[in-house]
Structure formats: structure tokens, C-alpha cells
Legacy VTK file of the C-alpha trace (Angstrom):
# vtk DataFile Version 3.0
C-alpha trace
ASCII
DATASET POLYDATA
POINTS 259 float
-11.174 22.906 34.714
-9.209 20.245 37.107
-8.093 17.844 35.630
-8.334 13.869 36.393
-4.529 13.838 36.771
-5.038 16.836 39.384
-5.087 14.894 42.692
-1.887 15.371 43.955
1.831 14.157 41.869
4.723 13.016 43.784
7.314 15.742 43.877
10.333 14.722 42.201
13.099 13.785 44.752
17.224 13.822 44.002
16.765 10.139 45.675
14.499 8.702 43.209
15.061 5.463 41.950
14.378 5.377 38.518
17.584 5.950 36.450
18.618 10.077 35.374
17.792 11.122 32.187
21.692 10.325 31.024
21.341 6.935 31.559
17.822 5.920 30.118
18.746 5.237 26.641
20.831 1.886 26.798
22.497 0.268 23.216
21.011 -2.555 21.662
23.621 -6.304 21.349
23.758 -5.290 17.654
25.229 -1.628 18.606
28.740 -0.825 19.096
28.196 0.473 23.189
29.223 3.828 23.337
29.824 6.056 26.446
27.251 7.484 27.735
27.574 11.366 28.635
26.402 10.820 32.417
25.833 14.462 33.233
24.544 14.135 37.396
24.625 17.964 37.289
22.316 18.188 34.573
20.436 15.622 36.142
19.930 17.380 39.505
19.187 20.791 37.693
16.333 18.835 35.825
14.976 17.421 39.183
15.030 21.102 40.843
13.170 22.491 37.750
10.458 19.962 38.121
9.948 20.463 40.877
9.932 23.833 41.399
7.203 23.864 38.366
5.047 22.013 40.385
5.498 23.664 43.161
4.646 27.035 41.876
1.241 25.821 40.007
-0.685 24.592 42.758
-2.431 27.277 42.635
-2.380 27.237 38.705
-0.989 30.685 38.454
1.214 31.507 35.590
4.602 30.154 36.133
7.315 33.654 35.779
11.108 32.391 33.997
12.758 34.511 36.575
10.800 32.551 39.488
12.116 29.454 37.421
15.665 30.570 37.206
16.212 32.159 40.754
14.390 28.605 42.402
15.670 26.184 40.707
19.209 26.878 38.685
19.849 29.421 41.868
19.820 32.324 39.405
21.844 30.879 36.654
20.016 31.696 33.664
22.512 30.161 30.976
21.227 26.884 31.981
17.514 27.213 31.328
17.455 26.767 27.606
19.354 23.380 28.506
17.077 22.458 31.402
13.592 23.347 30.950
13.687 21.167 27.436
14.153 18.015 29.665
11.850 18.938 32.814
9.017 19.573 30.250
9.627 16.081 28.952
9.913 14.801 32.190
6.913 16.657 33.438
4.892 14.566 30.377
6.204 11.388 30.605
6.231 10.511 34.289
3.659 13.464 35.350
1.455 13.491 32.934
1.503 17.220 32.408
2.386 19.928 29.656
4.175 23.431 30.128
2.360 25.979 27.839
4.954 28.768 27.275
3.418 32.328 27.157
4.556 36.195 26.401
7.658 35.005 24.484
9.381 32.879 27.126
8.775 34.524 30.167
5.609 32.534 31.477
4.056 29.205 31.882
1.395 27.279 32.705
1.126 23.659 33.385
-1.609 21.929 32.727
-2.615 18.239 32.684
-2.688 16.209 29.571
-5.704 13.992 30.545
-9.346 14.952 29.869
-10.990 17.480 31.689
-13.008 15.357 35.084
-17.172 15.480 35.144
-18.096 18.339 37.371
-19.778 15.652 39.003
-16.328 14.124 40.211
-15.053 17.279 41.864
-15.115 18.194 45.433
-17.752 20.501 46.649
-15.426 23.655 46.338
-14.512 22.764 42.555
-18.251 22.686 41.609
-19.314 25.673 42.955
-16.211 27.824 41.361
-16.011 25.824 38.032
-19.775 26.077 37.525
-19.696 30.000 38.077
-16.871 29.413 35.387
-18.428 27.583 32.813
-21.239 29.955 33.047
-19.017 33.064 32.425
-16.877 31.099 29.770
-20.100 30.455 28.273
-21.237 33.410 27.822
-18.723 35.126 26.687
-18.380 32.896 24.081
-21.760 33.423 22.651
-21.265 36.932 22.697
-18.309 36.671 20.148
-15.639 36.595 22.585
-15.465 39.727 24.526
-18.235 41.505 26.806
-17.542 45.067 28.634
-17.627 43.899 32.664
-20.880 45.500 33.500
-22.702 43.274 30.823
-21.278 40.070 32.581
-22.568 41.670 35.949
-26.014 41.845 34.018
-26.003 38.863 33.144
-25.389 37.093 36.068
-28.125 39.251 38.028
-30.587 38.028 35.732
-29.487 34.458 37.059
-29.620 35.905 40.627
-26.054 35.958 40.667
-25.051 38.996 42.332
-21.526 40.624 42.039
-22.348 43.145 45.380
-23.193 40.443 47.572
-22.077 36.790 48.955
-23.327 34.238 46.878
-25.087 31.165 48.896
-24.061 28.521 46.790
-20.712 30.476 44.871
-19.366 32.863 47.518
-18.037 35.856 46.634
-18.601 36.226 42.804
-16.966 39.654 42.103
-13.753 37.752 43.932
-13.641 34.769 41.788
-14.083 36.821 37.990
-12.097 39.383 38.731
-9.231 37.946 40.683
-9.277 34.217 40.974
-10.172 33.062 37.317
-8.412 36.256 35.796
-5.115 34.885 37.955
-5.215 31.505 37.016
-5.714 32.779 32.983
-8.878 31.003 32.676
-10.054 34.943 31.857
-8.816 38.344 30.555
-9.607 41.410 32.284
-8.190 44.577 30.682
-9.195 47.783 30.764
-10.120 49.647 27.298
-11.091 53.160 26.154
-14.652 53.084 25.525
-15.471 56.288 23.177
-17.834 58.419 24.679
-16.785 57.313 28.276
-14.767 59.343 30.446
-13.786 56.712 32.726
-12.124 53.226 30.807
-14.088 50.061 31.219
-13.034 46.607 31.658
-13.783 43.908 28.933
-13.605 39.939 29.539
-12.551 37.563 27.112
-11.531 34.012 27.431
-7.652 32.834 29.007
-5.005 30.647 27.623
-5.614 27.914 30.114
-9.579 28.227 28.926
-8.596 28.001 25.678
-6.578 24.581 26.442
-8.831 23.406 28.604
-12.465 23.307 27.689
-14.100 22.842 24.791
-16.136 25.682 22.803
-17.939 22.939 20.901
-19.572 21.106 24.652
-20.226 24.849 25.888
-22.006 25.455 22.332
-24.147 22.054 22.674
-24.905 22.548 26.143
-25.850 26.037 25.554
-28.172 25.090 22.745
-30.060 21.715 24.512
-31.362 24.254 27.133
-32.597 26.702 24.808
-34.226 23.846 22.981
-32.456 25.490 19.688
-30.287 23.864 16.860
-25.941 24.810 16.877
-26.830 26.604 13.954
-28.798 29.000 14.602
-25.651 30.486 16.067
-23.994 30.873 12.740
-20.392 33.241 14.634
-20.589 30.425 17.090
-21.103 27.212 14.975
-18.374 28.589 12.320
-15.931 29.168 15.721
-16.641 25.080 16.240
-17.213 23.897 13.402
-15.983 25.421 10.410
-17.619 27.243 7.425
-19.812 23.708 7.320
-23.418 25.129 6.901
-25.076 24.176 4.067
-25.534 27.305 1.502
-29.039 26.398 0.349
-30.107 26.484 4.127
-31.422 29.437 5.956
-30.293 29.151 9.234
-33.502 29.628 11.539
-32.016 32.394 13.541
-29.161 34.529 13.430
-27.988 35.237 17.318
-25.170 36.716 18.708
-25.453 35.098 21.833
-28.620 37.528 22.836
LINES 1 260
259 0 1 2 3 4 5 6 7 8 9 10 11 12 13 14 15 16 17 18 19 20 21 22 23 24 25 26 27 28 29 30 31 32 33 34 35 36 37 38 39 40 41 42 43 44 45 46 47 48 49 50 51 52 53 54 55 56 57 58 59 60 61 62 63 64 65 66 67 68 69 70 71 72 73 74 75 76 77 78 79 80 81 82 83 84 85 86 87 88 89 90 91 92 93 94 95 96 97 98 99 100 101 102 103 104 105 106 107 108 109 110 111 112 113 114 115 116 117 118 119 120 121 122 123 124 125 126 127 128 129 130 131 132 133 134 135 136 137 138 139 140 141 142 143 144 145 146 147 148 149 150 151 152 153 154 155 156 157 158 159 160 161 162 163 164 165 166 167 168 169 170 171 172 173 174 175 176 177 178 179 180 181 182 183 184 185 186 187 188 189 190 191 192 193 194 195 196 197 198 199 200 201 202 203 204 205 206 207 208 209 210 211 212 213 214 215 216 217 218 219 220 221 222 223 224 225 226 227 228 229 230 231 232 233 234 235 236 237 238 239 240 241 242 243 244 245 246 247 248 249 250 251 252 253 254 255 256 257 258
């Protein structure tokens, strides 16, 4: 979900005040001053990364290397393992972001650092798409992490959340799960062999910027308070959370798998 930080950074600029990276670290009066390895090069390269980086997530897509290399080093890829170390520090300490690194150094995602906002602080568009989310996150969590696609479209018709037609307060659902949420890794959409199917199916499970971003233990909570039941009476859920806590001399009430 957005995050507090989300508003809107400055984008670095090669005519920024503050002092380069080669220059921040200055000797103490009880050090021997040594020459500092003023490297404007370097310095420029790590400007260009960061802001390509933020560039390219504003729509919180994953970030690709080659994008990385080809924008910013103008296709020099010997100088990434030397660069992106610094922009990802400089993306924490003056942004107030992190760089995830997925599939083995060839994607990213940035997200902030600072707690996820209330729902109740985002704009009108946020709600309505990251309460669709946190109702598909939710659910697939309570069903153990992965449900086939036409069980999610079940689910959401119960709720009168349609996937065939325009959503009054949502929009276009089927849009949102399958390409907007999927594209900004929030979900996983893949297709699997189903035995005894001739055609594949699709199965949704939960994204590497969900997994960074929200927290299985509120959706658990939340989940429970409205069905008036205790966290552990979801015993695959409240071990995900919590641990192998439960007390063994204590039945748990029910035994659910989300149902």
C-alpha cells in the first residue's frame, strides 16, 4: 500500500548542494587528514542512477537492470556493481526508500521505508484500488496462500464484486487483479496444469511488494473482529503470524482454512 513517504521526492539534480558522496566523510583534529578520493564521475553516475530509479517506479513496476544500465550508466554495465551500492544508500538516507533486488539481480522494486498510511489518508483513487486489494490479499491469505482465479472471482461475486462488469465504487475489477496489482507485484498470476483440466488455470498468490508491505498479522485481526471469531481458530493462519504459540492443552474452537 502507499506509503506516507509516497507524496512526491525531489529528483536528484547534478546541481544539488549538499556535498557528493566523496566528500561527506571529513577527518576528525585528532586524525592525520588524508586525501580524499574525490571521484565527480562516480558522483554523477550515482545521481543518474537515482534518479532514473525513481523515475521508473512511479508507477511501482518492477525496476529491469538493463533499463538501469542503458538509462543511467548509458549502457555501461561494468559500472553497476560500483554504482547501484551507493544510489541504494542514497535512495535511504536522503529518500527514505529501499531497493528490494529480485530474480538474482535483474529486478527491483523500491519501496518506502516508513509505515504503510491509514486508508483513511489516501486520495479517493488509492481507497477504492487498495481496498479491492486488501480484500484479495486477504483472502488469499486465509486460504493458505494460493486460490485457482475462478475461486477469487467467486468470491468477490458473493461480495457483489463482479469481474464481467464495471464496478461503481472499484472500476474495472478484472483490470486491477489481473493486470494492475499483478504488475506492480503486489500479486502472482501464473498459469498451472490443473489434472483433469484440459485447459491450464491461473492461481493467485501474494507479491514481493505484498509481502514487504502489509502485514499478515492486521489482515488476520481484521479478518477475525468481523467474523466475531478468536486468531486461533485459524490454526495455518495464526502459526503463519504467530508462530507454533498455541497452547497444547487447548482445543482450538475451530479448525478453518479460510472457508
Amino acid at each position: 500500500m502507499p506509503r506516507r513517504s509516497e507524496a512526491s521526492q525531489p529528483i536528484p539534480s547534478s546541481s544539488r548542494s549538499h556535498p557528493s558522496r566523496s566528500q561527506r566523510a571529513e577527518p576528525s583534529s585528532s586524525e592525520t587528514p588524508a586525501v580524499a578520493a574525490v571521484d565527480p564521475e562516480l558522483d554523477q553516475h550515482v545521481i543518474n542512477m537515482v534518479r532514473t530509479i525513481l523515475n521508473l517506479s512511479v508507477n511501482k513496476h518492477p525496476i529491469k537492470k538493463i533499463d538501469l544500465v542503458r538509462n543511467a550508466l548509458a549502457g555501461n554495465g561494468r559500472l553497476f556493481a560500483k554504482v547501484i551500492p551507493q544510489a541504494m544508500n542514497e535512495l535511504s538516507d536522503v529518500y527514505g526508500y529501499k531497493l528490494i533486488e529480485m530474480e538474482h539481480n535483474k529486478t527491483y522494486l523500491l519501496m518506502s521505508k516508513l509505515p504503510c498510511a491509514s486508508i483513511l489518508e489516501l486520495n479517493e483513487d488509492y481507497r477504492r484500488k487498495y481496498t479491492l486489494l486488501y480484500l484479495v490479499l486477504g483472502y488469499i491469505f486465509m486460504k493458505n496462500g494460493s486460490v485457482p482465479e475462478q475461486g477469487l472471482w467467486d468470491f468477490l461475486a458473493k461480495l457483489q464484486i463482479r469481474d464481467d462488469q464495471e464496478h461503481s465504487f472499484f472500476g474495472n475489477v478484472r483490470k486491477l487483479i489481473t493486470e494492475t496489482f499483478a504488475k506492480q507485484a503486489y500479486l502472482v498470476r501464473v498459469k498451472q496444469v490443473v489434472e483433469g483440466m484440459n485447459d491450464d488455470r491461473f492461481f493467485y498468490s501474494w507479491g514481493v511488494r505484498a509481502e514487504h508491505e502489509l502485514s499478515k498479522k492486521d489482515i488476520l485481526e481484521s479478518i477475525c473482529k468481523l467474523l466475531g471469531k478468536p486468531s486461533i481458530c485459524y490454526v495455518t493462519q495464526y502459526t503463519a503470524v504467530y508462530g507454533d504459540t498455541m497452547n497444547r492443552d487447548e482445543e482450538p474452537m475451530e479448525v478453518a482454512n479460510g472457508e
